[in-house]
C-alpha positions in Angstrom: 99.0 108.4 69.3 100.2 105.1 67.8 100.2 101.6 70.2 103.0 100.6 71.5 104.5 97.5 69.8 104.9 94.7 72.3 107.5 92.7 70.4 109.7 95.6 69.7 109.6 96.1 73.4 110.3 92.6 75.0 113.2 92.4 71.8 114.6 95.8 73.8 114.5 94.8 77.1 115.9 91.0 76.3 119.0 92.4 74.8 119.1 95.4 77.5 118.9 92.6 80.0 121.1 89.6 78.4 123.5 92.6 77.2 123.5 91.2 73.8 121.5 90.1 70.7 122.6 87.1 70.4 121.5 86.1 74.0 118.5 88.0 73.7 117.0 85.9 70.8 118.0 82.8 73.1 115.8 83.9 75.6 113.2 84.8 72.9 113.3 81.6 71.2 114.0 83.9 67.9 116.7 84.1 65.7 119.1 87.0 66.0 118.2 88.6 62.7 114.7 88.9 64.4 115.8 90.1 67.3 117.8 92.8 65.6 115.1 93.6 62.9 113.0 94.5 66.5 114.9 96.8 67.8 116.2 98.8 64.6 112.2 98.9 64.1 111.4 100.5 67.8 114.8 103.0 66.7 113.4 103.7 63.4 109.9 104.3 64.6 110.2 106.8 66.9 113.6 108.1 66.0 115.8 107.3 68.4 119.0 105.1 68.7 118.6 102.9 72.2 122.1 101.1 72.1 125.4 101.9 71.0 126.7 99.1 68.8 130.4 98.2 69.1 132.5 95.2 67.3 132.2 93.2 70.2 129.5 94.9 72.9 126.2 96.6 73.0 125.6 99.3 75.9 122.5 101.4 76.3 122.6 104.6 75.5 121.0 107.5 77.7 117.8 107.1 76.1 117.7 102.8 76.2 119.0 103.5 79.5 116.0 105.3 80.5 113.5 102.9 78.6 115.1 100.0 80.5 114.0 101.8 83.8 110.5 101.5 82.0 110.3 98.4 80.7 111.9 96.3 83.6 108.7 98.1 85.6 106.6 97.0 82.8 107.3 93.1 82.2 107.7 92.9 86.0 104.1 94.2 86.0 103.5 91.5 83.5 104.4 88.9 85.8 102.5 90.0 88.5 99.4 90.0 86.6 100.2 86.9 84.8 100.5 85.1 88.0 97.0 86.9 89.8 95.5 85.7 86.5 96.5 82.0 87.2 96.0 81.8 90.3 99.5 80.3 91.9 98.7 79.7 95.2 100.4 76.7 95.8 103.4 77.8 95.1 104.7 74.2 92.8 106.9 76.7 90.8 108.0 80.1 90.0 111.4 81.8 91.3 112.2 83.8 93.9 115.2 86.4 94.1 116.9 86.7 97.5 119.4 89.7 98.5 121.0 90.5 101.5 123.5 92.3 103.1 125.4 89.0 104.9 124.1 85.9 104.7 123.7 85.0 108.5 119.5 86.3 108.5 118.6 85.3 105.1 120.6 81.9 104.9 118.3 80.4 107.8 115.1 82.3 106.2 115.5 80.5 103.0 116.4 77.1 104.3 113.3 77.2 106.2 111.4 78.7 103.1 112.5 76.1 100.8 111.7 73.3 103.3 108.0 74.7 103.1 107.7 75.3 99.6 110.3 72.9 98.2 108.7 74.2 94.5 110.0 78.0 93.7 114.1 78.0 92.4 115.5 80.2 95.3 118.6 82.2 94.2 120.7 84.6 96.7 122.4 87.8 96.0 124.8 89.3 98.7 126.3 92.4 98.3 126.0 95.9 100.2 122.5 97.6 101.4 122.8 100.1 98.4 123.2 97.1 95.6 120.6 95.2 97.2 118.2 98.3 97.0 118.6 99.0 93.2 117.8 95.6 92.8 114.8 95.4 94.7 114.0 98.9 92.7 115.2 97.3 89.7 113.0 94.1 90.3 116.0 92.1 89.6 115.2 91.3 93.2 112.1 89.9 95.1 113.1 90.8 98.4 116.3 91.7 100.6 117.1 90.8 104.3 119.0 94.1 105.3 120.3 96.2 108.1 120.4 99.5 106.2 117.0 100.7 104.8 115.5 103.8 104.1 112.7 105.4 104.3 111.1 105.3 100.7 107.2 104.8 100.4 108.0 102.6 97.8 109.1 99.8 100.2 107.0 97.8 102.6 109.6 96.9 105.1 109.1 93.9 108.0 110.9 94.0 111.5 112.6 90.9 111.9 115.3 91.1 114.8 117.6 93.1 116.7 121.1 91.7 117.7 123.7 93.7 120.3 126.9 94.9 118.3 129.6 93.2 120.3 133.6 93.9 120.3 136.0 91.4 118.6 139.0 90.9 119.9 142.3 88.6 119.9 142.2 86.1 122.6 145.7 87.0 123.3 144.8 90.9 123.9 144.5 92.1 127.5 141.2 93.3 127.7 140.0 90.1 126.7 140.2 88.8 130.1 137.1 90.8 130.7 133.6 90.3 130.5 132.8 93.6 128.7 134.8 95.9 127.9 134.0 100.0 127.9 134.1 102.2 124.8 136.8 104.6 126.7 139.1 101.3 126.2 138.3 100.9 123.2 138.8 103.8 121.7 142.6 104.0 123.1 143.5 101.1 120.7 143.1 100.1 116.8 140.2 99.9 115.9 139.5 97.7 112.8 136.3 98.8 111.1 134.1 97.7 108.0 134.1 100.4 104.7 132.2 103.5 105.5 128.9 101.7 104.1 129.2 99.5 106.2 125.7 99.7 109.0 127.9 98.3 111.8 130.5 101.1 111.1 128.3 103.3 111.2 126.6 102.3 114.9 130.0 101.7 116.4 131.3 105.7 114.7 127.7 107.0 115.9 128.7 106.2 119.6 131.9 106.9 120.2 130.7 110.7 118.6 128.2 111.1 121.2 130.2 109.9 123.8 133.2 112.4 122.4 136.0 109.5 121.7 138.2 109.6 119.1 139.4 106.2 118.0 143.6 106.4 118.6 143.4 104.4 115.3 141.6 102.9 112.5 142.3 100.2 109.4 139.6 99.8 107.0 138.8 96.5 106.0 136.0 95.5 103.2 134.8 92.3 104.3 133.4 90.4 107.2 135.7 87.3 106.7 138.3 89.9 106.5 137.8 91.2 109.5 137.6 88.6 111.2 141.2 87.1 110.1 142.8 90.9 110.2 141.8 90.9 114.5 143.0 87.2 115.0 146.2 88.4 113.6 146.3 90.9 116.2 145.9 94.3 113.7 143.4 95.8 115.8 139.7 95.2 117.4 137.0 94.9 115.3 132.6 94.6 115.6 130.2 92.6 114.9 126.6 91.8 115.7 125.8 88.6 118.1 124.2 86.8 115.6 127.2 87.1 112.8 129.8 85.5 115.2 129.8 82.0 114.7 132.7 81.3 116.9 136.6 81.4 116.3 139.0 80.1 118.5 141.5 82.6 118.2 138.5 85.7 119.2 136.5 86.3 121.7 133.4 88.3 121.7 132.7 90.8 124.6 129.8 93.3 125.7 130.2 96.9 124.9 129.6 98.0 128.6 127.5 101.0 129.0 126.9 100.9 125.4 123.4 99.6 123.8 124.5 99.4 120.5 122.1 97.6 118.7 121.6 96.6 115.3 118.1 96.1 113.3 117.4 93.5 110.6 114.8 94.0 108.4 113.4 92.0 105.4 112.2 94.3 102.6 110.2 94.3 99.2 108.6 96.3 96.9 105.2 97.3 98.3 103.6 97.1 94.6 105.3 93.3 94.8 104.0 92.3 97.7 101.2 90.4 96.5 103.2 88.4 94.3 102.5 84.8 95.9 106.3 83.7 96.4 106.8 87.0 97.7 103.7 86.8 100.1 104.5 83.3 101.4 108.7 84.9 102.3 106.8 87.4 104.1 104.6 85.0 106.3 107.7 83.0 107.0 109.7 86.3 108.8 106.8 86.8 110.2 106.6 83.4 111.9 110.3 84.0 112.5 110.6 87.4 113.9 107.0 86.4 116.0 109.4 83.2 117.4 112.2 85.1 118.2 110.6 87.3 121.0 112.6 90.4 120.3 112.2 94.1 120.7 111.5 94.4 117.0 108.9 91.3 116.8 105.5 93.4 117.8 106.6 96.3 115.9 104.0 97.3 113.0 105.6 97.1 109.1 103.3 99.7 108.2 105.0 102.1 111.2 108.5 100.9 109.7 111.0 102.8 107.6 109.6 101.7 104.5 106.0 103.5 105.2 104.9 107.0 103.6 105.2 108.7 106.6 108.0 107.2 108.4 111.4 109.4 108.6 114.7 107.6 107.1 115.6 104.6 108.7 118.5 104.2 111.4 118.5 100.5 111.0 120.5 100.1 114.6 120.6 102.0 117.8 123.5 103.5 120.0 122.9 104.6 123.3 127.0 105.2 124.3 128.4 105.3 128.3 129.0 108.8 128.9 132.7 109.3 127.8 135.6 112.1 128.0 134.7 115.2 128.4 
């Protein structure tokens, strides 16, 4: 069996990753002819056409598509051993990726990262748990501070805290006046919920099923800000966790009385990544955070966590609902 041929490869996966030859052979220092010339080489060697070349694009085909899964493993691997190999412990440069589901955990995370290690170029990625995932699978991200996580051996998960999912509501509304409110209340008005992805949608639906309510309404909104602005304008009551609520004059934020609805915030990796220094010293630093924090999830084990071989899927959040109408 013939070698593989290196520059072929890293002239694929620039142009699978720039989504072009032109920036491709910028990141390569090469010119675009050479760039080309690589990949029609890799085609012609093994028979194969890897991207579908229009007048103005270039997309993978199913083939480059699957090669791409390979070689983003590969050069991440690269990296990895590259680093090891020059023993970066001081951590004067480098990058590190940051996803996250909301920025109110990570935010704080990589302030106080960045104050520690002022070297590494910190970027952060917010989007849902599933985008964050396929770029932590992807290695298009170091590691991702999320509610929602699996359980996938491939993941070395870290407790980090647990907040109380609270009720939102108009300072105007009646059962504002309150100082919790019960989930039987709630569930006789509108009830303005995140998309069904959403893990706090999911906690608040979770309950009000055991405890057999049926919301008398629902409007789906797909942000937090959102949210937020759609229950000060008096559309319906809405959720969030303790921690996300940064205060609003308009709101107030109320216990769910006889309700432990909880929600879990975990900061996740690769396991195989891990050992990358940046990713090491982020680690140590939740560590130190979750450890300050005192909560329920601080003395918890990662390797018990969802991301361990033997740990069932994760629920990410808890919901022990008041018993409701029978």
């Amino acid at each position: 069996m013939k070698s593989m041929n290196f520059a072929q490869l890293r002239a694929f996966h620039a142009v699978a990753t720039e989504g072009g030859f032109t920036k491709a052979a910028r990141l390569l220092n090469v010119t675009q002819p050479t760039c080309s010339q690589e990949v029609k080489a890799l085609e012609e060697t093994y028979g194969v056409t890897l991207f579908d070349r229009g007048n103005r694009q270039v997309t993978l085909t199913e083939t480059g598509t699957a090669l791409f899964a390979v070689t983003r493993r590969l050069f991440a691997a690269e990296q990895e051993a590259m680093e090891l190999l020059a023993g970066v412990r001081h951590l004067d440069g480098g990058t590190l990726a940051v996803g996250a589901d909301g920025p109110f955990h990570a935010v704080p995370l990589i302030a106080r990262f960045t104050r520690t290690h002022p070297g590494p170029t910190v970027t952060l990625a917010v989007g849902n748990s599933r985008t964050m995932l396929e770029g932590l699978m992807e290695t298009r991200i170091d590691v991702a501070v999320l509610a929602d996580v699996p359980g996938d051996s491939r993941l070395f998960v870290l407790p980090l805290r647990r907040d109380p999912v609270r009720a939102l509501l108009p300072k105007t509304h009646p059962l504002a006046r309150r100082r919790a409110v019960a989930l039987s209340d709630l569930a006789q008005e509108r009830l303005v919920l995140r998309e069904p992805g959403s893990m706090t949608r999911r906690l608040v639906e979770r309950a009000l099923t055991t405890a057999e309510l049926t919301p008398a309404a629902i409007i789906e909104i797909q942000s937090r800000e959102a949210v937020v602005e759609a229950v000060a304008a008096g559309l319906g009551i809405g959720f969030t966790s303790a921690a996300e609520f940064t205060g609003d004059g308009r709101l107030v934020l109320l216990p769910i009385a006889g309700a432990g609805i909880e929600m879990d915030e975990y900061v996740v990796c690769l396991r195989e990544r891990r050992r990358l220094a940046v990713v090491r010293a982020f680690l140590d630093l939740a560590r130190e955070v979750a450890a300050e924090a005192g909560g329920p999830l601080s003395g918890l084990n990662a390797a018990a966590m969802p991301g361990s071989a033997s740990a069932t899927p994760a629920t990410a959040g808890h919901a022990v609902p008041a018993p409701g109408r029978r």
